[in-house]
Backbone bond lengths (Angstrom), bond angles and torsions (degrees), N, CA, C in turn:
res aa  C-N    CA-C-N  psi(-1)  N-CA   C-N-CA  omega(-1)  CA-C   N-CA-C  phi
1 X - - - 1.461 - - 1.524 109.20 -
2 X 1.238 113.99 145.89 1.869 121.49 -168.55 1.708 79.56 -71.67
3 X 1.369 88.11 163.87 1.405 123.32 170.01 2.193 101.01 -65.50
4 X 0.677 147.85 166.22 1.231 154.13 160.28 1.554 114.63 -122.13
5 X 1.898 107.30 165.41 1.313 102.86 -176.08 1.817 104.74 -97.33
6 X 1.264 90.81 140.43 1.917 91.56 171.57 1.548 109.73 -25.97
7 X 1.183 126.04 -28.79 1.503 125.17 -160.54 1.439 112.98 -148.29
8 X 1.240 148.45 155.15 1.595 131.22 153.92 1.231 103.91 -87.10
9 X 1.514 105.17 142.04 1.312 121.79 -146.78 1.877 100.49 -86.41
10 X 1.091 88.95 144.58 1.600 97.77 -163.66 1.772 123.62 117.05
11 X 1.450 95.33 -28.27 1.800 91.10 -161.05 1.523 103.27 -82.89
12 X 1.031 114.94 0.04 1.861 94.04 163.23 1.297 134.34 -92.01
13 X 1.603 110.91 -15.00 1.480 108.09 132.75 1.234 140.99 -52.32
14 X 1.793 114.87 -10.63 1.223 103.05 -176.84 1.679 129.53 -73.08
15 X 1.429 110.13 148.89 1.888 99.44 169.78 1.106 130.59 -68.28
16 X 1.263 129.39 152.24 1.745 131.08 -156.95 1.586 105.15 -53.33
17 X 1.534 93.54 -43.24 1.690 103.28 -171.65 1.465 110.95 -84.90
18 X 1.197 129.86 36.41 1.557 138.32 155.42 1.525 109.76 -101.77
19 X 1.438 104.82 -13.85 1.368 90.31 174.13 1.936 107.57 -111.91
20 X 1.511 106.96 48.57 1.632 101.10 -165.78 1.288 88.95 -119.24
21 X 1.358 147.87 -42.41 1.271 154.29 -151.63 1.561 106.04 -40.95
22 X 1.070 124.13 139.24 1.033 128.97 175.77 1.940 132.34 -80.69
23 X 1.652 91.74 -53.49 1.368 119.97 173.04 1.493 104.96 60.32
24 X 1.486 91.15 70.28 1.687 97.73 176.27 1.693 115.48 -77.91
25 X 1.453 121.64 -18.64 1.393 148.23 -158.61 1.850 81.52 -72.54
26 X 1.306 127.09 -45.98 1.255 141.00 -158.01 1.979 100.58 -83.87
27 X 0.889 134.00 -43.47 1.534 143.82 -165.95 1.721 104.72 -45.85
28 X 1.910 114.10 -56.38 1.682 98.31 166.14 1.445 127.62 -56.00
29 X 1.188 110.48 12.69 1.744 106.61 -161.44 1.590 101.88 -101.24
30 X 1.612 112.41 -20.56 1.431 135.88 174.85 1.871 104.81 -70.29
31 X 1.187 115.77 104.09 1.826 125.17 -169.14 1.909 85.92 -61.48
32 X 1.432 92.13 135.37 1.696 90.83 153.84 1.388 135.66 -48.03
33 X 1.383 130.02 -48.96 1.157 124.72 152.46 1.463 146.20 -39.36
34 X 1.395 106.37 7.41 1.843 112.47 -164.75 1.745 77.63 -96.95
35 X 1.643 93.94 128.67 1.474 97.13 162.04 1.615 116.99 -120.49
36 X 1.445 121.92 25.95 1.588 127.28 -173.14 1.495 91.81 -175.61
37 X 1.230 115.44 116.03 1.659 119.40 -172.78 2.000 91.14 -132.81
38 X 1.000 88.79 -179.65 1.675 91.45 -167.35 1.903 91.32 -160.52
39 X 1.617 102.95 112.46 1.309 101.98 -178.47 1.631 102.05 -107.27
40 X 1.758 94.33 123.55 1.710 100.09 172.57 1.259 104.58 -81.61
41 X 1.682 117.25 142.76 1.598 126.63 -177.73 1.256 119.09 95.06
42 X 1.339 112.01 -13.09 1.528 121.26 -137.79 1.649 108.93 -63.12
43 X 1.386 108.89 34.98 1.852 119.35 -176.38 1.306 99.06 -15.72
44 X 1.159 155.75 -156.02 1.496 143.03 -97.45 1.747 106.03 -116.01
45 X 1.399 116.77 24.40 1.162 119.02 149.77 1.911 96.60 90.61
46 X 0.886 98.10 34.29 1.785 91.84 -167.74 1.942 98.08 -83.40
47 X 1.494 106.59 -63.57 1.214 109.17 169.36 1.761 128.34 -30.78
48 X 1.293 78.10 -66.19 2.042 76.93 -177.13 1.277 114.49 -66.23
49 X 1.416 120.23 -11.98 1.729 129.74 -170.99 1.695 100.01 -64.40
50 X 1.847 95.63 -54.24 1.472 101.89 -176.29 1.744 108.75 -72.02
51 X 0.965 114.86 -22.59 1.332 112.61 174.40 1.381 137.69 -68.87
52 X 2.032 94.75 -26.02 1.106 116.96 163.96 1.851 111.42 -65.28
53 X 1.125 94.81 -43.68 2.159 106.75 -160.12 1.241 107.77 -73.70
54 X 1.972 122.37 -22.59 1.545 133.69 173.14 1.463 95.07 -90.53
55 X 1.413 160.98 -29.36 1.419 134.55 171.17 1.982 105.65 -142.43
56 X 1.228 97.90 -172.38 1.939 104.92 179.81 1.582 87.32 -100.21
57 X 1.570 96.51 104.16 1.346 99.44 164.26 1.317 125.06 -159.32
58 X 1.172 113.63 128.49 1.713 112.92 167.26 1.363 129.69 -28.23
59 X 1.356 128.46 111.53 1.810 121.70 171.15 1.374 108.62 -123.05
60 X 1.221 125.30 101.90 1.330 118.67 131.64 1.238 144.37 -70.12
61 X 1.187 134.79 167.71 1.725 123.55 -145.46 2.012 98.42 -153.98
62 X 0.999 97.65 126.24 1.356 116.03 -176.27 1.720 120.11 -110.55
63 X 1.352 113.74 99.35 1.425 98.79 -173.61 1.766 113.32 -149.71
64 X 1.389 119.58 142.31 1.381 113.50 -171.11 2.010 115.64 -83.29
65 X 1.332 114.66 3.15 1.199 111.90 -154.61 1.872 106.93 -138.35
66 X 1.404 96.11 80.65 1.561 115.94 -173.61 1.028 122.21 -40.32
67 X 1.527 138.39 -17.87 1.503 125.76 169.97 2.213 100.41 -77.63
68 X 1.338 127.62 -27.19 1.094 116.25 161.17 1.414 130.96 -92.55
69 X 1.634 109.26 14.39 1.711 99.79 155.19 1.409 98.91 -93.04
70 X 1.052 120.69 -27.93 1.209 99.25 -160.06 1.870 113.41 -78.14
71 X 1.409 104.96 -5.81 1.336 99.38 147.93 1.656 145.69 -95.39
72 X 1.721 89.57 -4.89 0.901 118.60 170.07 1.833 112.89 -58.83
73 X 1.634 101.46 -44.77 1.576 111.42 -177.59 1.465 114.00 -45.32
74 X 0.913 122.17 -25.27 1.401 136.44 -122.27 1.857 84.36 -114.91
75 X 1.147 120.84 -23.89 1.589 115.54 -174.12 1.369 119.19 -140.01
76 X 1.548 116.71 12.84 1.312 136.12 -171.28 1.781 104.69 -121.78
77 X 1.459 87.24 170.55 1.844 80.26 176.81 1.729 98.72 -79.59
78 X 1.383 97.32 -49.85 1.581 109.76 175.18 1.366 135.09 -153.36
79 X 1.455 98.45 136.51 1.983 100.47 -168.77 1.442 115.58 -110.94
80 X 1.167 113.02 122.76 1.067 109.25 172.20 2.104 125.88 -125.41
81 X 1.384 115.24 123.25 1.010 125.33 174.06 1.285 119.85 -47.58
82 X 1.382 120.55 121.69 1.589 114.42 -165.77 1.266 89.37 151.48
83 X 2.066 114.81 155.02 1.107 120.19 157.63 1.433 111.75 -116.21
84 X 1.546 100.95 179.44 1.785 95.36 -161.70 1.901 103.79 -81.55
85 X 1.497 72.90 124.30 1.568 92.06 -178.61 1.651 120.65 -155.53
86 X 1.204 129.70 135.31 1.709 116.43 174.67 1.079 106.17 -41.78
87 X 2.026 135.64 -28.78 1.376 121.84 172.40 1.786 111.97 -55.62
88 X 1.313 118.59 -50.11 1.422 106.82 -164.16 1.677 112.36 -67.08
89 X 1.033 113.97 -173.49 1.643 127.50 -121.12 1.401 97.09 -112.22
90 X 1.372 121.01 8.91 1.638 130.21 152.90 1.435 156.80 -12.05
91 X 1.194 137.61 46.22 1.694 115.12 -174.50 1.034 127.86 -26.13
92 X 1.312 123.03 138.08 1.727 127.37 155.29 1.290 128.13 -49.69
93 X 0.953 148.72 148.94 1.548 133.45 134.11 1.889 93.56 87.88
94 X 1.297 118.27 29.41 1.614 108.22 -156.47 2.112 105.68 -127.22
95 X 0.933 103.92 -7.78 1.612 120.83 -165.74 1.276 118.09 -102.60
96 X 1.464 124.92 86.06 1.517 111.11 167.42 1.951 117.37 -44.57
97 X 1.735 120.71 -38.86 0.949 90.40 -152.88 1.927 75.73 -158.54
98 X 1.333 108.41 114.14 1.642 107.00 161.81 1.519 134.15 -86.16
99 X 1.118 128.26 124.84 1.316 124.37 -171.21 1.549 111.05 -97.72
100 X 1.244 115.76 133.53 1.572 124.09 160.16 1.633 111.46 -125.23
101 X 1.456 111.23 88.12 1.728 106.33 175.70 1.295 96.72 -94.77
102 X 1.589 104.98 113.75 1.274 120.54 171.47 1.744 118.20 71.83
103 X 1.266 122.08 35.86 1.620 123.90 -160.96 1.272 98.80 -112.24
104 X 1.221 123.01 -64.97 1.183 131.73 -169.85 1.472 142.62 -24.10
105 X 1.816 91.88 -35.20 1.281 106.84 -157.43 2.134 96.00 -108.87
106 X 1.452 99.15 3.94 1.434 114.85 156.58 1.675 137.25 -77.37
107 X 1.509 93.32 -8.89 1.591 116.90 -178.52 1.342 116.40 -117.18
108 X 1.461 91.94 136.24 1.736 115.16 -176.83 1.336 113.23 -44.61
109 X 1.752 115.54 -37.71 1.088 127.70 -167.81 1.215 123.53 -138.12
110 X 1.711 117.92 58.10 1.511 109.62 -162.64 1.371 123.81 -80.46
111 X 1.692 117.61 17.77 1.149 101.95 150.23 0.864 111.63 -109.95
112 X 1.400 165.47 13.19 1.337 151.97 87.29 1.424 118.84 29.87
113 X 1.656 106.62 -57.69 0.959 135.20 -161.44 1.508 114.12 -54.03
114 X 1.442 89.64 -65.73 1.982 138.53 -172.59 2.015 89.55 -56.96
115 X 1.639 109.26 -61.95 1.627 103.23 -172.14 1.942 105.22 -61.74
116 X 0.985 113.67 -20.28 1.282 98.70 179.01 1.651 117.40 -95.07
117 X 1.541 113.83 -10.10 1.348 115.35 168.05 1.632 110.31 -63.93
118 X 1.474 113.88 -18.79 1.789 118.32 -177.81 1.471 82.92 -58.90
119 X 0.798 113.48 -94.29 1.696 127.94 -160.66 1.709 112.13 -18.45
120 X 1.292 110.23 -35.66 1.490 110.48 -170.39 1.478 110.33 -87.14
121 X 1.651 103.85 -38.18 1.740 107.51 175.71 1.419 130.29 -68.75
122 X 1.422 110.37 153.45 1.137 111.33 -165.25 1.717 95.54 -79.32
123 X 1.429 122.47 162.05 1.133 131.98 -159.34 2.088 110.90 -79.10
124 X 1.477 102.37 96.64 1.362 102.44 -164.05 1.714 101.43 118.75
125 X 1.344 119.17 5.40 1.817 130.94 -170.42 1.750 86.98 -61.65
126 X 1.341 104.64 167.78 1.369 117.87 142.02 1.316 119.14 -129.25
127 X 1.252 110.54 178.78 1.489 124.22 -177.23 1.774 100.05 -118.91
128 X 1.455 113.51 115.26 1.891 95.00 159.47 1.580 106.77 -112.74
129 X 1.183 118.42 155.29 1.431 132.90 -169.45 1.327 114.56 -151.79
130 X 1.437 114.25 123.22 1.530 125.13 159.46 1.782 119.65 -94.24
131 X 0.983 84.95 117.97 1.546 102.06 -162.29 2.071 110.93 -123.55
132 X 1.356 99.70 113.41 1.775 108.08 -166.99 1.451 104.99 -60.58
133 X 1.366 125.17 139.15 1.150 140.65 -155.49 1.820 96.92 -111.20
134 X 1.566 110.03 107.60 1.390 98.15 -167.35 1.615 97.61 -105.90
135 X 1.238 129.76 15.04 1.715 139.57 144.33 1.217 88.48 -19.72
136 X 1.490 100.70 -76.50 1.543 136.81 -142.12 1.579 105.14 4.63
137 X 1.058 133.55 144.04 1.657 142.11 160.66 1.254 127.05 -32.60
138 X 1.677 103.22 -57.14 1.214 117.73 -170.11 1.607 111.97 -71.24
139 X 1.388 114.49 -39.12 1.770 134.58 -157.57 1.673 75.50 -88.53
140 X 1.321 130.89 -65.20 1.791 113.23 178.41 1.418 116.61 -21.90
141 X 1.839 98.96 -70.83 1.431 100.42 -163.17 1.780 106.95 -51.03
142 X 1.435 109.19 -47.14 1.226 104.01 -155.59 1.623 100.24 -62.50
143 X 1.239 121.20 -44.49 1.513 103.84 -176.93 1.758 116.58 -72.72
144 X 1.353 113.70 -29.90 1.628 103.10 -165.89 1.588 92.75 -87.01
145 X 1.101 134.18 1.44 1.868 119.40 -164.43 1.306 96.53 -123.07
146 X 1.646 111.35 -46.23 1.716 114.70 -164.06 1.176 105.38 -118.00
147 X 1.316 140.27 27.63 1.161 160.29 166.32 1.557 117.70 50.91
148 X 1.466 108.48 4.84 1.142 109.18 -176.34 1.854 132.07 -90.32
149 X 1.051 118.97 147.59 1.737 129.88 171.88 1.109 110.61 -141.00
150 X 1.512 96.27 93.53 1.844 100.39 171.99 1.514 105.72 -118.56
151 X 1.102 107.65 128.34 1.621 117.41 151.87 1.118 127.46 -42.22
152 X 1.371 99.64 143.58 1.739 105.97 -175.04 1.578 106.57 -127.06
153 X 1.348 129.73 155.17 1.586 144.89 149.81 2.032 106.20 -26.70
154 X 1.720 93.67 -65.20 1.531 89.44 145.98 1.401 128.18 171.77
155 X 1.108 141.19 -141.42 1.631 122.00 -153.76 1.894 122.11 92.11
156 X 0.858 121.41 169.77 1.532 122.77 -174.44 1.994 98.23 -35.21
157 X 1.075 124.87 -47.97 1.006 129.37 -163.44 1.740 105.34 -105.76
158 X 0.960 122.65 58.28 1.584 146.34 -170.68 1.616 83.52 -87.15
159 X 1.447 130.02 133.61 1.174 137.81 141.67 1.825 128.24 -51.29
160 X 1.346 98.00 -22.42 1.256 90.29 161.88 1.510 116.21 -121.88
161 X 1.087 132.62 69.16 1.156 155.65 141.26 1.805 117.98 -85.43
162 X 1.525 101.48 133.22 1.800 96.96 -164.95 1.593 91.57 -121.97
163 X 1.589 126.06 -1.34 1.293 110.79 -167.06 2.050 98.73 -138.01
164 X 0.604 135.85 163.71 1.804 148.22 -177.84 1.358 105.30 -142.71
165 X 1.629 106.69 123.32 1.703 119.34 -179.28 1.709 105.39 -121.20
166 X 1.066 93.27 137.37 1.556 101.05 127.70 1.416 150.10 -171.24
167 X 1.160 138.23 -159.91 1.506 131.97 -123.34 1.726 90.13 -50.05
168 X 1.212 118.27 -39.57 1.980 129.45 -130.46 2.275 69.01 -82.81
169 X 1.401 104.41 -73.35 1.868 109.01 -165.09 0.791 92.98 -43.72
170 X 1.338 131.16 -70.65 1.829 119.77 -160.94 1.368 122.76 -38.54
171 X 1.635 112.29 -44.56 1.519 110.70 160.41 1.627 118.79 -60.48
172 X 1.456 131.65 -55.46 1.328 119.19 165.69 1.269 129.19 -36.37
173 X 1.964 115.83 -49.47 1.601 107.96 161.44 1.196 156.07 -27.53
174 X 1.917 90.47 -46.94 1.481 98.98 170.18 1.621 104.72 -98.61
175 X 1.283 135.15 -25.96 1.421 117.87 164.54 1.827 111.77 -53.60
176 X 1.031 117.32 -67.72 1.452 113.20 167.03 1.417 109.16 -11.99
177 X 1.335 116.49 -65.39 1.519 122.06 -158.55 1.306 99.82 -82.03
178 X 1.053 123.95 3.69 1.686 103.87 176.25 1.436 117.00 94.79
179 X 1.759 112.44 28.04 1.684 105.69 -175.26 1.163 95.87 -128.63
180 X 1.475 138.55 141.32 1.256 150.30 144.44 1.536 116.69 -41.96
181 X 1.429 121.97 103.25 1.823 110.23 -168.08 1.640 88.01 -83.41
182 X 1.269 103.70 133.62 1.702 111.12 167.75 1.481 98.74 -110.10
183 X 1.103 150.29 15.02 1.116 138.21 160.33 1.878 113.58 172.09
184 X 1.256 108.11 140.66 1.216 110.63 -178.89 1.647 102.87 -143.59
185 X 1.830 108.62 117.88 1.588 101.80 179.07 1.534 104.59 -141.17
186 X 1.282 108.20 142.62 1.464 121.09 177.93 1.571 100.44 -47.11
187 X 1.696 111.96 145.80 1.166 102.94 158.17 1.636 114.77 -128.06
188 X 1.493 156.23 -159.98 1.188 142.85 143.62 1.220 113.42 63.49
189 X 1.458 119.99 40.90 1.465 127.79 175.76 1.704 108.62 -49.05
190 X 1.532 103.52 149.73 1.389 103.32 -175.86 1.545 97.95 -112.09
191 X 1.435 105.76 142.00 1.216 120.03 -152.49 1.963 123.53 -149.30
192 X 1.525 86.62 8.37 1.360 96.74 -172.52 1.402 105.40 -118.18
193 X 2.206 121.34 -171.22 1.225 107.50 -178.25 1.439 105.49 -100.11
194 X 1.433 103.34 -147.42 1.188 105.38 -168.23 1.531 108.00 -121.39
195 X 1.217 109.33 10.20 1.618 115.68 -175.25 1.800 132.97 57.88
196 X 1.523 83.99 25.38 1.861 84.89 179.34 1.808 101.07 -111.95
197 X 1.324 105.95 6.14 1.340 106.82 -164.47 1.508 148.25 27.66
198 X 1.111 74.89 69.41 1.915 121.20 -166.32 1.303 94.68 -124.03
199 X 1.240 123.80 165.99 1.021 136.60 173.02 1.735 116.68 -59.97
200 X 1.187 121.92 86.55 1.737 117.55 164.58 1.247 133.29 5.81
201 X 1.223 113.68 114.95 1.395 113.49 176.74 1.830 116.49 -74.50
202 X 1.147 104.82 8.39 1.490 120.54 159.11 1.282 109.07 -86.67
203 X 1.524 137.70 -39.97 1.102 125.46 168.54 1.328 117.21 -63.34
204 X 1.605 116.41 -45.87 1.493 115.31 174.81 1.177 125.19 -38.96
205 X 1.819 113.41 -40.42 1.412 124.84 -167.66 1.500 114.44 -72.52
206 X 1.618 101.68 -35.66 1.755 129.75 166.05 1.607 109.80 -40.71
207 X 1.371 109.61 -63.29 1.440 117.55 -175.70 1.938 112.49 -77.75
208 X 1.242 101.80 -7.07 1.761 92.65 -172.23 1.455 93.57 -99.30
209 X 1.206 119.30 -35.92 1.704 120.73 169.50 1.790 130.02 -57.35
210 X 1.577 89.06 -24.80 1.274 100.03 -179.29 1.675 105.84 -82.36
211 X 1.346 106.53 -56.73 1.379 106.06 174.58 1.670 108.79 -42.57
212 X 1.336 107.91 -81.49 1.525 99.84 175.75 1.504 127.30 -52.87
213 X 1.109 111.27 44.93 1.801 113.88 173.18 1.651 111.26 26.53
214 X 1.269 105.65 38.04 2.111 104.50 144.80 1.519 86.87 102.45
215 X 1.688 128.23 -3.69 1.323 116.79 -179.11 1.955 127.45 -62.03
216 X 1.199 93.13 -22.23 1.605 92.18 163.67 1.829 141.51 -102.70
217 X 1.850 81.53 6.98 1.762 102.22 171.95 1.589 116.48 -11.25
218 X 1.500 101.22 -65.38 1.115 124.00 151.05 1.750 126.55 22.65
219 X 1.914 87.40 -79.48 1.454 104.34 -147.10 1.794 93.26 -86.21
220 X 0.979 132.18 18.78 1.577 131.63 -156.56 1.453 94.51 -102.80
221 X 1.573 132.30 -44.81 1.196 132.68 -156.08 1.729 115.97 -92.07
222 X 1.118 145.84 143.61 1.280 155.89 -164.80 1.618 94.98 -65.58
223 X 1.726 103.72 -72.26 1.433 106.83 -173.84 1.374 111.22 -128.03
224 X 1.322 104.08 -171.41 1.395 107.52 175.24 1.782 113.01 -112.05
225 X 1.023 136.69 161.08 1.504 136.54 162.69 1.248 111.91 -93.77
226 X 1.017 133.14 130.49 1.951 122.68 177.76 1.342 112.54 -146.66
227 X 1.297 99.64 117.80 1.688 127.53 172.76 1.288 101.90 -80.80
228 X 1.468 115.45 126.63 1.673 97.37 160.04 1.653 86.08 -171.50
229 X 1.906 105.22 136.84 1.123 133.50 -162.75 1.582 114.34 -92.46
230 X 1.574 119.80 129.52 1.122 107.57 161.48 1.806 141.44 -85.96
231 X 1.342 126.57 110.23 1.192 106.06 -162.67 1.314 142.64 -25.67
232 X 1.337 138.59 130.57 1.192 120.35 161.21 1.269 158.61 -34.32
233 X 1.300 143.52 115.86 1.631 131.80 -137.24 1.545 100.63 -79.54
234 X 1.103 116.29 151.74 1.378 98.27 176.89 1.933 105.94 -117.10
């Protein structure tokens, strides 16, 4: 495995409140049975907090940017500063269930990533992941009609983003890596206009889906949610 950078590059520009989000939309995607989950990114602990207060469960918290573990400490069993790497401070064999909301697609090498999550899960673990859907409708139109790709602070088009998915790769990723996908579903459908008051590019998306009989369903949702299991050890 490459050497990695102390940090992914970008996050010390980030604003305090990028690392507050909760991602409650994400919490059914966690199987009842996970009793020790380990959230990568997990900036100020918001996720596993609620994850903690909906069942009895273990959270550890994974994050590169020390003013949000250390609020992270504060609502987790335990936080630790570090990114995911065989360097950080990990058990083997110790994880019902690893979380990446929205991480993945921040790394040079996210399947890299995925083969070294085997090692940490418990045998039968899963992995869930929210991962930005750059289909998306809106990021289409704007590049194939208005020619534009601009970066953003953040969203599908986050400047520090190093990787672009969608629905079809995201399934190859984790097959590649060795995970059984048990489920993959849009989440954060986009649903509003576009403010030139013209007719919506939600309606546009309405009528091009219809014509094509439901083939671009697809492109409506921000991200995807993805369950996907690691085999059992034998």
């Amino acid at each position: 495995m490459k050497t990695p950078p102390t940090k992914p590059p970008g996050y010390a520009s980030k604003p305090d409140n990028y690392f507050e989000h909760a991602r409650f939309e994400m919490l059914p995607f966690v199987p009842a049975e996970c009793k020790r989950v380990l959230d990568v990114g997990c900036g100020q602990g918001n996720f596993g907090e609620a994850l903690k207060q909906s069942r009895k469960v273990e959270v550890w918290g994974l994050e590169p940017v020390a003013s949000a573990v250390v609020e992270a400490a504060k609502k987790l069993d335990r936080a630790i500063e570090g990114i995911f790497t065989p360097e950080a401070d990990l058990p083997p064999n110790s994880f019902d269930a690893i979380i990446f909301n929205d991480v993945l697609e921040h790394l040079l090498e996210p399947t890299e990533a995925l083969q070294f999550a085997h090692k940490l899960l418990t045998p039968g673990g899963v992995i869930i992941a929210s991962i930005p859907n750059i289909r998306q409708f809106q990021k289409v139109w704007e590049l194939a009609i208005l020619g534009e790709w601009q970066y953003h602070d953040r969203g599908i088009l986050d400047r520090t983003h190093l990787k672009f998915f969608t629905r079809k790769n995201i399934h190859a990723m984790f097959t590649d890596s060795g995970f059984q996908v048990e489920r993959i579903q849009g989440i954060n459908a986009y649903s509003g206009g576009d403010g030139t008051g013209k007719p919506s590019r939600w309606r546009i998306f309405k009528i091009i889906n219809a014509l094509t009989f439901n083939a671009i369903t697809d492109m409506k949702y921000l991200q995807f949610a993805v369950v996907a299991r690691s085999p059992k050890k034998s």
